[in-house]
C-alpha positions, 0 to 999 in steps of 0.5 A: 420507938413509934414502931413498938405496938403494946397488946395484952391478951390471954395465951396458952403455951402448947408447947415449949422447950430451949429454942422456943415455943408454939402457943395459943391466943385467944383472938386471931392476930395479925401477927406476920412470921417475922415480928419480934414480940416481947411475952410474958407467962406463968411457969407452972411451978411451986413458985409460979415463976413470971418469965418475960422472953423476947422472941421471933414469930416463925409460923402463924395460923388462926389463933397459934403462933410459934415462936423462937426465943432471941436468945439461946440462953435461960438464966432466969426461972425457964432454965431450971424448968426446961432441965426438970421437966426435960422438954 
């Protein structure tokens, strides 16, 4: 699609649990409540789990973004995370 902009960067999660979460980036983006962003991040779990989530910007302000997951369901790495640590 010609309307899918690619950017990387460093981010931070603040905050996350089952419906989504609020992180930090390192630049201020012009990113609108609205965008759907696709992101990927490191768990920090013995195994480092990679999890690729796509999601919904709600909020913006500065350099934080917040966030909700597209889908309810976490059948990857982030399912078992979120039910150990009870997030």
């Amino acid at each position: 699609d010609d309307d899918k902009i690619k950017c990387s960067g460093k981010m931070i999660v603040k905050k996350l649990n089952t419906r989504g979460l609020m992180l930090k980036t390192n630049i201020t983006h012009k990113i609108p409540p609205g965008t759907r962003l696709v992101l990927e991040f490191v768990l920090d779990d013995a195994k480092q789990s990679i999890v690729t989530k796509q999601v919904m910007v709600t909020a913006k302000k500065d350099k934080h973004l917040s966030a909700k997951f597209l889908s309810g369901t976490h059948d990857d790495n982030l399912g078992p995370y979120l039910a150990l640590n009870r997030v």
